[in-house]
C-alpha positions, 0 to 999 in steps of 0.5 A, spaced: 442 270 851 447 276 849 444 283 850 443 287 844 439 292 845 436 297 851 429 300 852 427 306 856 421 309 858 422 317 856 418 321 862 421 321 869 427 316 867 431 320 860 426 327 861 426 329 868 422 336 871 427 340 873 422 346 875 415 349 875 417 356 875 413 358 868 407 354 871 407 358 876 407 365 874 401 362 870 398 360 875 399 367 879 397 370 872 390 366 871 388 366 879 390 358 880 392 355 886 399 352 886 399 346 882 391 347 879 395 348 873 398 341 872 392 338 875 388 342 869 392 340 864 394 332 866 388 330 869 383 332 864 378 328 860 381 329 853 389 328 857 387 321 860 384 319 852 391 322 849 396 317 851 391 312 848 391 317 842 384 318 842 384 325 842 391 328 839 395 333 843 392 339 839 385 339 843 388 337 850 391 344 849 384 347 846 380 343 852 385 348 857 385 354 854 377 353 853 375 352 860 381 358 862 379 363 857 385 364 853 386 365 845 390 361 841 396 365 841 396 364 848 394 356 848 401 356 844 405 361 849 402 356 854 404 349 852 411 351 850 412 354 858 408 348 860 413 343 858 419 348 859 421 343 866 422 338 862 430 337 861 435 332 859 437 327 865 444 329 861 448 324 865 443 318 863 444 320 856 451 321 855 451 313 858 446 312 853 450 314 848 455 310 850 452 304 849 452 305 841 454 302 837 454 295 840 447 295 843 441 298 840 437 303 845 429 304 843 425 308 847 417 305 849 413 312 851 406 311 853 405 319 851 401 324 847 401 325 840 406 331 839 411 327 843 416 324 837 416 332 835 418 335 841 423 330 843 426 331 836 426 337 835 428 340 842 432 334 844 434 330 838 432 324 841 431 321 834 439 321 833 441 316 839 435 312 838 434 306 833 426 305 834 422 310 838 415 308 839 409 312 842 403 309 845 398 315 841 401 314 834 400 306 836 394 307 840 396 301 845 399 303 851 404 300 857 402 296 860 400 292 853 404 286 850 403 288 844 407 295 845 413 291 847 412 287 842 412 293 837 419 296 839 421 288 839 419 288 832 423 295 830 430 294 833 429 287 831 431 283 837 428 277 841 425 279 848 431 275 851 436 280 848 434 286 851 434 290 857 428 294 859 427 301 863 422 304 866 420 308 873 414 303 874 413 298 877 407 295 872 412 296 867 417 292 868 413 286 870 410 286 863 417 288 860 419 282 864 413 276 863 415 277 856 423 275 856 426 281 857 431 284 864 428 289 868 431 296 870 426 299 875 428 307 875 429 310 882 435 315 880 440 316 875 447 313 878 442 307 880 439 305 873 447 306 870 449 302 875 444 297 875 444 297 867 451 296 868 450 290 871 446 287 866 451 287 861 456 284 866 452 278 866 452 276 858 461 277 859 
């Protein structure tokens, strides 16, 4: 069958962390060792519930700010230096947008509750996407069928049309159980390349 669409995961494949430089000056201002910041924030209890959307990201940011003794105002400042590293992988990107309009590009993120917001808002992902699907908002997270089967649902195309990209294995494998061409991601140049080659195949 034809592609007609592309799925991506967003962490570590559209979004990269270029650098901690702002986790580390907070780390030096709050007497944390390096690294404890990240630690504190992503491996805490209400994190391991956000993705699933069991607690929204609002109160991971007051579960860390509680235990580090900081107000609001200071929550705030933290949270948007926090995500600071992450920036647009502009190569992939600009691939991406190539694509359009002859495939449809989805997005499939297990991620937290005020992902959509930021990834539009900072990166206006929502104009070179035609579904984007996050695992709080739906409470089910990848490795899940039924996930994949909700981005399928909004793009409007069978498994067998379509290809899936993620930086797990676990991922892949499920995107694949259900129909779909896997693209694990190891770098940018390799993913295009290996997207690319997909595409060959229906010609």
């Amino acid at each position: 069958m034809p592609i007609r669409a592309i799925i991506f995961d967003v962490g570590d494949v559209i979004l990269r962390e270029t650098d901690h430089v702002r986790r580390f000056e907070w780390e030096k201002r709050l007497g944390l060792a390096r690294g404890q910041l990240t630690r504190l924030v992503q491996d805490s209890e209400p994190a391991a519930h956000a993705a699933s959307g069991e607690v929204s990201e609002r109160q991971v940011w007051e579960a860390v700010g509680a235990q580090l003794g900081l107000d609001t105002a200071q929550i705030s400042e933290l949270q948007r230096d926090f995500w600071s590293s992450e920036q647009l992988d502009t190569t992939l990107v600009q691939f991406i947008q190539s694509l359009r309009p002859r495939y449809k590009i989805g997005i499939l993120s297990n991620a937290w509750s005020d992902a959509r917001y930021f990834h539009n808002t900072k990166f206006k992902m929502n104009t070179w996407v035609e579904a984007a699907v996050y695992s709080a908002e739906v409470k089910l997270l990848k490795p899940d069928p039924r996930i994949y089967q909700i981005v399928l649902d909004q793009l409007e195309v069978p498994a067998s049309e379509c290809v899936f990209v993620d930086d797990k294995p676990v991922n892949i494998e499920a995107a694949q159980a259900l129909g779909m061409q896997g693209v694990l991601c190891r770098n940018t140049q390799q993913t295009i390349d290996e997207i690319r080659a997909c595409l060959d195949e229906e010609c």
